[in-house]
N, C-alpha and C positions, 0 to 999 in steps of 0.2 A: 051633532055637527062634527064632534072630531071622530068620532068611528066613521063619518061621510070624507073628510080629509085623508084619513088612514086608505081607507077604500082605493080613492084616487091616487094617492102617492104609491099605494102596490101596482093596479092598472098599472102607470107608469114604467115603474119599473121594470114591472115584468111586462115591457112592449118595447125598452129601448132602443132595441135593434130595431124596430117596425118606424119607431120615431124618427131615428136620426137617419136612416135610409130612408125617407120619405124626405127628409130634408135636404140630405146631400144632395137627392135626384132633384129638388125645387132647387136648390143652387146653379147645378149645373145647367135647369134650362132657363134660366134668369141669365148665367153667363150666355150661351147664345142668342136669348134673345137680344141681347144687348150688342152681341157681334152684330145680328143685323141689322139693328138700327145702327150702327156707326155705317155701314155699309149704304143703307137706305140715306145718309146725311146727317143725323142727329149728332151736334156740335160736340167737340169733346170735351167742353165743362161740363154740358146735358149729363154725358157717361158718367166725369168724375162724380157728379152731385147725385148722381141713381146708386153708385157702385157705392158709394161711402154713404150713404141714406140710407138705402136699402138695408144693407147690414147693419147698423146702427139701430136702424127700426127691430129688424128680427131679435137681434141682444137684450132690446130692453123689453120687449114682448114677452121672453122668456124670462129676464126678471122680473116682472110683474106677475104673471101668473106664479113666479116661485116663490110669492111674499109668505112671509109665515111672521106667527107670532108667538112658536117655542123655542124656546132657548136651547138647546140641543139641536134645533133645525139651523136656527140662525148662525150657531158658531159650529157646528162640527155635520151637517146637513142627514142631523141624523143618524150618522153612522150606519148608511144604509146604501154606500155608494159601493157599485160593485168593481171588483179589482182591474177589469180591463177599460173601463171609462171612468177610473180614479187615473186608472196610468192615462188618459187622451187625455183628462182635464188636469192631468200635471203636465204634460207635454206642451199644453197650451199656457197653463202658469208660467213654465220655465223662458217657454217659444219669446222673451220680452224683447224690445226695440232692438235690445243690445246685439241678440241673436239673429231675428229675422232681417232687422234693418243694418244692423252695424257688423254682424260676423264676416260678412262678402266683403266688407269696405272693408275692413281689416287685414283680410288675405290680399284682399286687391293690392294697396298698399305696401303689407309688409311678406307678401310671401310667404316663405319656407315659417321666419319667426311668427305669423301669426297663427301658425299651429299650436302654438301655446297653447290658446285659450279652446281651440278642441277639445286637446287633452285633458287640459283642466278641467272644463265644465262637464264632460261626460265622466272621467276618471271618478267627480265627485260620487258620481251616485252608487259606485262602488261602496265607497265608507259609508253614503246614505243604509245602503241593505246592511248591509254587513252588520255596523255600528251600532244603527239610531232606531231607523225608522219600524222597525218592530216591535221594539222595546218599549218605544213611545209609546204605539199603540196597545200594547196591555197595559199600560201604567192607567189607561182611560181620560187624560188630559183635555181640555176644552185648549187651550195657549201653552205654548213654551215655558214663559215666566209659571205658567201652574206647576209643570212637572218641578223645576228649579225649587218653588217654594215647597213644597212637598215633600220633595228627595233630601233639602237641607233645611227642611222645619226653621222657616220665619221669611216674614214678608219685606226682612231688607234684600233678603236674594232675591225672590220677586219684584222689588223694585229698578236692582239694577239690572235683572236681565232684562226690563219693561224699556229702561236705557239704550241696552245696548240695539233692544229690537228696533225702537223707535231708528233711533240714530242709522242702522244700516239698512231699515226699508223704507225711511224718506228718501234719502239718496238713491237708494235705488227706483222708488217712484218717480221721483222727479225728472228721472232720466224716461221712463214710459209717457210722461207726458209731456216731454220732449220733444218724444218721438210721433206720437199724432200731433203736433204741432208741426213740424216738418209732413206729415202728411198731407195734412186738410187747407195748409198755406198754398201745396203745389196742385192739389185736385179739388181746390173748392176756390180759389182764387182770393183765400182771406189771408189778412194781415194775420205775421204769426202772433204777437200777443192773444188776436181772437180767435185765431182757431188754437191755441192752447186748450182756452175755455171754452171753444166748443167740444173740443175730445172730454173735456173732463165731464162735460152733461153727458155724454156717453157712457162713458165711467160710474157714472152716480148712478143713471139709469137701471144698468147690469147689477148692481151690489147693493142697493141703497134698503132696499124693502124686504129683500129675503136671505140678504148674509151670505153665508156658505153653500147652504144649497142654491140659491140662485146661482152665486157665482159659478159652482161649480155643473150645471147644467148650459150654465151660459158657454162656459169653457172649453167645453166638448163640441158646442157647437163652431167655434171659435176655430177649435185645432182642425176643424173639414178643413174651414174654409183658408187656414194659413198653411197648412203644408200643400194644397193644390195650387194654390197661388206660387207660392215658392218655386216648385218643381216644375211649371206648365214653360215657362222662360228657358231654363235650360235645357228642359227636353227639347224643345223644339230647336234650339241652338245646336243641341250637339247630333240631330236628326239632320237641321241642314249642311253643317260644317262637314259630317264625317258619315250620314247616312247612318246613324245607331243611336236612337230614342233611348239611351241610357244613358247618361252625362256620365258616371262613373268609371264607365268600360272604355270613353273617350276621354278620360281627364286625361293618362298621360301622351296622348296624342297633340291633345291642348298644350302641356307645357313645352313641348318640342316645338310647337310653331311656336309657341313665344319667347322663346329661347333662339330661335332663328331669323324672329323679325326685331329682337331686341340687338342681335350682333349687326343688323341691315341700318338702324337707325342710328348707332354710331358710326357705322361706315360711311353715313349722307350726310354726317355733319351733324345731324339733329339733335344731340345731347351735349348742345356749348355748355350748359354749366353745370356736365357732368353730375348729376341728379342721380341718373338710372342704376337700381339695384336688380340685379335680375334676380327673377321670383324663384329661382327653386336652388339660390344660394344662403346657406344660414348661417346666423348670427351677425346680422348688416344689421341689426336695428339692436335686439339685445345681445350681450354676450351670455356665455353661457350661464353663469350665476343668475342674472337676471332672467334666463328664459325660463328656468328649471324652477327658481325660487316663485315665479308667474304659475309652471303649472300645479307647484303645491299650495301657494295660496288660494288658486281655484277652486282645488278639488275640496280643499278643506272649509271653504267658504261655503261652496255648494252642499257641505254635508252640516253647516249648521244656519242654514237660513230659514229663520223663521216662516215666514211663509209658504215655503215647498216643505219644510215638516209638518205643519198642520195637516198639509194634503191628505196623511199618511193616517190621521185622526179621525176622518170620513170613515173604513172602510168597516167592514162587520165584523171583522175577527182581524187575530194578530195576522194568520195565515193570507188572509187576504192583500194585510197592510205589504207581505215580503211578495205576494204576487206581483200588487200593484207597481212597487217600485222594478221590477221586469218589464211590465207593459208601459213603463215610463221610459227608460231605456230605450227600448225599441222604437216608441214614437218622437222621441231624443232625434235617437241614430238618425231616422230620414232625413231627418234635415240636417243634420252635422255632418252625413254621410257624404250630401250635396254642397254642403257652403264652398269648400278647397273648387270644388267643378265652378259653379259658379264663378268663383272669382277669379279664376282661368281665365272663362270662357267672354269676360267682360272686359278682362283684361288685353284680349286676343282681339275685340271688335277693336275698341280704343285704339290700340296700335296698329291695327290694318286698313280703319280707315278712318282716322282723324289725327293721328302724327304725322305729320310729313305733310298736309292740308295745307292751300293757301289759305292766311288769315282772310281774305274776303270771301272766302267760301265755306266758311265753317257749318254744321250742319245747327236743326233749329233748336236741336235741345239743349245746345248751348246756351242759347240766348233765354231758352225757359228757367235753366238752373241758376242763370247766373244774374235774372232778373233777385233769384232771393238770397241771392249773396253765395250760393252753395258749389259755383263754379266759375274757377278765375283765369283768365285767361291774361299769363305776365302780372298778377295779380291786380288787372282790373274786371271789375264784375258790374255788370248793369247797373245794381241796389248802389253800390258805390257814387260811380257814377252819377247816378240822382243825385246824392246826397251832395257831391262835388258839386255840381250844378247849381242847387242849393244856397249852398255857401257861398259862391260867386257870385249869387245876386245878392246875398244879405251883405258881403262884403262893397260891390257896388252898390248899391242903395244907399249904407252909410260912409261912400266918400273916396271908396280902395279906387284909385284911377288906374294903377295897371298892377301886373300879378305882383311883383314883389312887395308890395304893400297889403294883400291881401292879409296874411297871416296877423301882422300887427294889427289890423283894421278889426277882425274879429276878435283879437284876444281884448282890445280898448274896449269892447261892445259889450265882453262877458259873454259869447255867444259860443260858450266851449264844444258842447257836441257840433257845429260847424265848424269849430276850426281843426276838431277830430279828423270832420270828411274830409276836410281837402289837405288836413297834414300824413293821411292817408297814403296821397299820391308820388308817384316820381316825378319831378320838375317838367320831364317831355308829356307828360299827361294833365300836368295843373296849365303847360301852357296852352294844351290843345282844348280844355276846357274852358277857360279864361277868355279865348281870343273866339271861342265856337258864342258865348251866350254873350259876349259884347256886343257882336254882332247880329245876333238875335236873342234877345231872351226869353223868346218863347221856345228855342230847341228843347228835345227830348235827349234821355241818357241813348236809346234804341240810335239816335240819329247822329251822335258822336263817337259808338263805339268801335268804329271800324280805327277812325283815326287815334283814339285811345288806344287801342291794345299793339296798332303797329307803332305809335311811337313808343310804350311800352316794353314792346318787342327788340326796337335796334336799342334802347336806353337798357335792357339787358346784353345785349353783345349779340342778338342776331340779326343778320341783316338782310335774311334768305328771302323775306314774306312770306317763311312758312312755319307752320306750327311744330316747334320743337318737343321736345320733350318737357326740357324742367318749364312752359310756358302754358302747362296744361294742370290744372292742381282740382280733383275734383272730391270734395268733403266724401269722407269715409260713408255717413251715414246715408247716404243719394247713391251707392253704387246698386245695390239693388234695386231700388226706385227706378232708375235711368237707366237700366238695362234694354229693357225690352223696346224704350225709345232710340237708345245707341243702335241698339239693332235693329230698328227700322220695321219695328215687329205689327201691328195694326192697334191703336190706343186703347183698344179692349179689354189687352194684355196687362199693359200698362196700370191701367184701373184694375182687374183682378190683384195687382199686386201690388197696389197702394189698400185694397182690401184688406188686404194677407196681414201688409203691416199693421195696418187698424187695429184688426185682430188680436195680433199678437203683444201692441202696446197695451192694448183694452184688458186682455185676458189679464195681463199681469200685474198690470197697475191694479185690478179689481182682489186678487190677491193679495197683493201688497198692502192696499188699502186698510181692506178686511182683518189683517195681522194687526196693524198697528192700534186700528178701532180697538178693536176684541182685547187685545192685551190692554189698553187705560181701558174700556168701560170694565170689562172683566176681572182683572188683574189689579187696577188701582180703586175704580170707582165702587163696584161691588164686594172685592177681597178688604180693601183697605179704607175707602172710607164709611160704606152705606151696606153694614154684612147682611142686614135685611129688608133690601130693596126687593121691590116684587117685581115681578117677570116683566111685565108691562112700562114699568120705569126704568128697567137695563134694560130695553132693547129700545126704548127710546131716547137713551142716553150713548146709545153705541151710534145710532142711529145718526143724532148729533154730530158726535165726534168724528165719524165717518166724514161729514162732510166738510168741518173742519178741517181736519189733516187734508182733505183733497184742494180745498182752497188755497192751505197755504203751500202744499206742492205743486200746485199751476202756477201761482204766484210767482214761486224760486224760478219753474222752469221757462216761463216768461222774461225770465232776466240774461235767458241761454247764459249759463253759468260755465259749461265746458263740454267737452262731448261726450255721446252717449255711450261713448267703451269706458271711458274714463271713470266715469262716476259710476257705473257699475262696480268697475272693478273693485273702487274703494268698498261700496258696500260688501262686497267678498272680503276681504282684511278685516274689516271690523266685524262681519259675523263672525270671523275664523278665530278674532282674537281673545272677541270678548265672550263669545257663547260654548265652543267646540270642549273646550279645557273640562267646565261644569259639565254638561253634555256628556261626553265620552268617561270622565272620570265616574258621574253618575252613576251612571249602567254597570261601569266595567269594574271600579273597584270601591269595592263596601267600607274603605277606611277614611275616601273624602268625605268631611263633614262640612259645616257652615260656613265656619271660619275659615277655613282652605276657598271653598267658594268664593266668599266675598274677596279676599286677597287676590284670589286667581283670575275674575274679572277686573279687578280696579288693575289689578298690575297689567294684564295682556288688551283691555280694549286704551287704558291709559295711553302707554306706550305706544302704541298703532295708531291712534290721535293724532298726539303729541310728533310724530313722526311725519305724518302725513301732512296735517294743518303745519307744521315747521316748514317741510319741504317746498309745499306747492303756495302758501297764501306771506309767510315771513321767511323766504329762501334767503335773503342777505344774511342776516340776521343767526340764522339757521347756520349756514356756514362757520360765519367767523366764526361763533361757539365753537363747533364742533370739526373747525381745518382738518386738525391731526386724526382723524377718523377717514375723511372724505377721499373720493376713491379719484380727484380730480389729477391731471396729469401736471408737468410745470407749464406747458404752453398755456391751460386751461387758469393756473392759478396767476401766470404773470396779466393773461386776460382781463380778469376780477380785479385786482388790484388795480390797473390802467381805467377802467371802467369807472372803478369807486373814484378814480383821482379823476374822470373828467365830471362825476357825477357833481362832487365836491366843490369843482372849479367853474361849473357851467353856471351862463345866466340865469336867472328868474325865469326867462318865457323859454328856457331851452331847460332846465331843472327834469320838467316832465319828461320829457323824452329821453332824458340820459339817466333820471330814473329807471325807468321800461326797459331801456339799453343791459342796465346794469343787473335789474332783478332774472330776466330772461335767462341771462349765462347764469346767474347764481340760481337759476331754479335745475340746471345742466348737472350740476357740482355739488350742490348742497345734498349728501346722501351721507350713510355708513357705509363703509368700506363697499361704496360703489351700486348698494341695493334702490334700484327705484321705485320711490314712492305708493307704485301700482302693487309692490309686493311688502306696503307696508307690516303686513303680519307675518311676515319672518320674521321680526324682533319681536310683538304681540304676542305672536303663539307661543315659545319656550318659554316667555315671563312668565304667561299666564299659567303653562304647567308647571314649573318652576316653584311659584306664588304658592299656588292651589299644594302641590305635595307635600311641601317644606313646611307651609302653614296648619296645615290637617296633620302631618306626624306630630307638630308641638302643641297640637290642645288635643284637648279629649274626642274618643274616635265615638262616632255614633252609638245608638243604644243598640242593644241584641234584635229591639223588634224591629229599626229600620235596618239592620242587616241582613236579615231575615225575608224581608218588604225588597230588597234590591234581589234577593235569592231567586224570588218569588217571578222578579220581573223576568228576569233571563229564561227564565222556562217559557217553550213556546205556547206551551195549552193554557186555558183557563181563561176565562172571564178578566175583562179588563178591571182592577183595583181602586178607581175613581172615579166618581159621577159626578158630571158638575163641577168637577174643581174639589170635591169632598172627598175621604177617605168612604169606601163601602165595603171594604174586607180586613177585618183583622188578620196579623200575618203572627204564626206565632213558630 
């Protein structure tokens, strides 16, 4: 039976160009046929539910057949994955929500500054080759936390870097599964709680049964289908705009027209509240410290994240491992190469034909984004609305006779998430709600939102009836989603790249996942508490766990905790802070021992904690401690103070809001000499070297053998040094 397994997994292998060009060509005529049924009439949920089905179904088809039940299949696939489809199915690990979904909305938004996170995340994989990821792969590692305990001989290093991993790839998962929740809410027409959990059966599906090598077959399949998805939008965009099916040869074409219709839109009035940053002016969002300090937390995050090092664990030899991370790059690049195009070319429909719109003509993707809250218009949105609606009858039913009595009338009832919705609104919009369902209480949000958003509209200072600038606010993470509907493209398209993004959360979450499993079953359960567990009980102890940690991150991300660049990024700091120190000193200098280790984590992921959790969840707090540090201006501090003094002075049923008032600007403020939060591991990272140097020179330096054992690593030839997690070469 296992020389029949071996058989098939060579087959395989040696046919996978035969394989996956059999499948790209079934993709692509699955895409047409689906163009012509939208054509022939087939409805366009029919689409969403085939496009996001279909793929779903292929993912876990290929994890099902990739089930295995050896432990070297399950956590390292093997080590029989070859370098150019190690680099797609890292391309697809990497490709997460943050990138395919959230990189366009980033540029969109911030321009010239969201180049940052370009540079960063591609710059990483530079220290990746350089650095790590070769090194790792001779050492013969199954997890991260293995090479850590190994390199500094004891399983308290293994446990806290089991911490640090944990801690920066929940975060980072939870933002992939996120991100199929925003998917499968807008193309399968489910409430986002449920379609959370329905991504995450997808999720489980792909990784559940065969670990790494499923995932990582899965992955490859994954990255067809998200980089065509990605690029088919703006090719066609910058074919129609400029006649050249290359978005890149027409980016700067793109920013000249936006640049031209950005100086027309202040000329007609349409920027009253002076909103508009134009795109290809830098440092409007971060100053320089902050930009620069973003791209080195990136790159240095990216070069210690657990999950894309493992990748590097798969391949057959070291040489392979430094190919791989090349064809990673390159499958990178296409799509980092397009994100800046893209978010041009999005930016450029947006302003040419939905600024300057009468609000009773607004187009209909509107009213689809903003039924799920993801686009607001003067900041009312459909979801809103309902919920306004809502509360207006639970307020009248128990008694509220006209609006100003509302608020009390809900806060008496204890009816807080109502009295949320409707304290939500501006007065011109509670009373156009109030006096709509008084008089009918059977209206819908759809059937008041015309009158909502222009009373909205002059209750901001415009009085044009037309769609301004700052009265268009569309969530980062729907720019690419919404594109191909802004532009008016055929829902096809649309579905192709609600595909794309599926993909691309699925591939990475299933990654992420797999990191987290593998390090507790591997790393605590088998290294630490059960050392002679047999193959069949870790893998169904990972097995377990797996599904675990996936629970409890649909859970988190069911609570939409904050958005999906955000919570990224933090996992970048915390990899950089707590892992990159051990990591790089590992390889690079034979003098770090244990003790430097453990110092060099507690001190660099501590402090990038402690920094971030300060900032963002106790910013008041966080402040006053640390005034004489904070990079806040005097306008900004006599602010804070005025704030805390109505915070102080306000009533019981106004407490909350002058709370919100007050924490908001102290979350503005609350930094070190001005660094935010997002590049928390600028202070993490020197701790942690810092820690780690100071500590290793004052206790004893390791033995001659593991000196010898690091000698051993740096050489490019030879047999990897661990099997298993076990020592299998003496180094003398």
């Amino acid at each position: 039976m296992a020389t029949e397994s071996k058989t098939a997994s060579g087959d395989f292998l040696n046919n996978l160009g035969k394989v996956y060009g059999i499948y790209a060509g079934g993709f692509l005529g699955f895409v047409i046929l689906l163009a012509i049924l939208e054509q022939l009439g087939l409805p366009d949920r029919v689409l969403g539910y085939l496009f996001v089905g279909f793929t779903i179904l292929v993912y876990a088809v290929i994890g099902v057949l990739s089930r295995t039940a050896q432990v070297s299949e399950y956590y390292v696939a093997g080590r029989k994955v070859p370098a150019f489809y190690n680099g797609m199915a890292t391309g697809a690990d990497w490709m997460s929500a943050a990138s395919f979904v959230g990189m366009a909305g980033t540029l969109y938004a911030l321009g010239y500054d969201g180049l940052a996170f370009v540079l960063g995340w591609t710059g990483g994989y530079v220290l990746v080759s350089v650095l790590l990821a070769p090194f790792l792969r001779k050492f013969g590692a199954y997890t991260v936390p293995d090479f850590l305990a190994a390199r500094y001989n004891g399983n308290l290093v293994r446990f806290l870097g089991v911490i640090v991993l944990a801690a920066c790839s929940f975060t980072y998962v939870v933002a992939q599964i996120y991100g199929t929740g925003i998917i499968a809410s807008r193309f399968l027409g489910l409430d986002f709680q449920i379609a959370v959990y329905a991504g995450l059966g997808g999720i489980l599906l792909c990784s559940m049964l065969g670990g790494m090598r499923a995932v990582t077959w899965t992955q490859v399949a994954q990255y067809i289908v998200l980089i065509v998805a990605y690029l088919t939008p703006v090719v066609i965009l910058s074919a129609k705009n400029y006649g050249i099916p290359i978005p890149q040869l027409t980016y700067g074409q793109a920013l000249q027209d936006i640049t031209a219709r950005e100086q027309e839109i202040v000329a007609q009035g349409l920027n009253v509240a002076n909103t508009l940053k134009p795109h290809i002016t830098p440092f409007l969002t971060y100053d320089k410290l902050n930009y620069f300090a973003l791209i080195l937390c990136l790159m240095v995050g990216t070069a210690s994240l657990p999950h894309i090092l493992m990748r590097y664990f798969t391949t057959p030899s070291v040489r392979d491992a430094r190919k791989s991370v090349a064809w990673s790059l390159f499958f990178i690049f296409l799509l980092y190469f397009t994100a800046p195009s893209y978010a041009a070319f999005a930016k450029l429909e947006v302003y040419t034909n939905v600024i300057g719109q009468s609000l009773d003509q607004l187009p209909a993707w509107i009213s689809t984004y903003s039924n799920l809250g993801l686009v607001k218009i003067y900041g009312v949105t459909l979801q809103g609305l309902a919920g306004t609606i809502g509360a207006v009858k639970a307020a009248i039913a128990a008694g509220a006779a006209d609006m100003a009595s509302v608020a009390a009338t809900l806060q008496s009832k204890g009816l807080t998430s109502e009295l949320a919705a409707w304290s939500a609104n501006v007065d011109p919009v509670k009373a156009v709600v109030f006096d709509a369902v008084k008089a009918n209480a059977a209206i819908t949000a759809q059937e008041i939102f015309n009158p909502a958003i222009h009373a909205a509209s002059t209750a901001a200072g415009n009085t044009s009836g037309l769609l301004g600038h700052s009265g268009l606010s569309i969530d980062n993470d729907v720019i690419v989603l919404s594109t191909p509907e802004i532009a008016g493209m055929p829902y096809v398209i649309a579905g192709l790249v609600a595909a794309g993004g599926l993909a691309a959360a699925l591939s990475t979450a299933d990654g992420l996942l797999l990191a987290i499993a593998n390090a507790l079953s591997h790393d605590v359960y088998y290294k630490m508490i059960d050392t002679h567990a047999p193959t069949a009980r870790r893998l169904v102890v990972a097995r377990i766990l797996l599904f675990g940690v996936a629970v409890a991150a649909a859970y988190t991300a069911s609570t939409r905790p904050a958005d999906i660049l955000a919570m990224v990024s933090w996992a970048f700091s915390l990899a950089a802070a707590g892992l990159f120190p051990a990591l790089v000193l590992g390889v690079w200098w034979k003098r770090a021992n244990k003790w430097g280790a453990i110092a060099g984590i507690i001190a660099g992921f501590g402090i990038c904690v402690y920094y971030l959790v300060g900032t963002r969840y106790y910013a008041v707090g966080f402040y006053e401690m640390w005034s004489g540090l904070s990079g806040a201006s005097e306008a900004a501090v006599t602010k804070f103070n005025d704030l805390k003094a109505a915070f102080e002075g306000a009533a019981p049923e106004a407490k909350a809001a002058a709370w919100k008032a007050l924490d908001t600007h102290a979350q503005a403020i609350a930094n070190w000499f001005g660094v935010r939060n997002i590049s928390s591991a600028l202070f993490g990272l020197p701790a942690g070297f810092i820690a780690m140097i100071v500590v290793s020179l004052l206790t004893a330096a390791p033995s001659k053998q593991m000196q010898d054992f690091i000698d051993e690593i740096r050489r490019p030839k030879g047999k990897e040094l661990m099997e298993g997690g076990n020592l299998v070469r003496e180094v003398h």
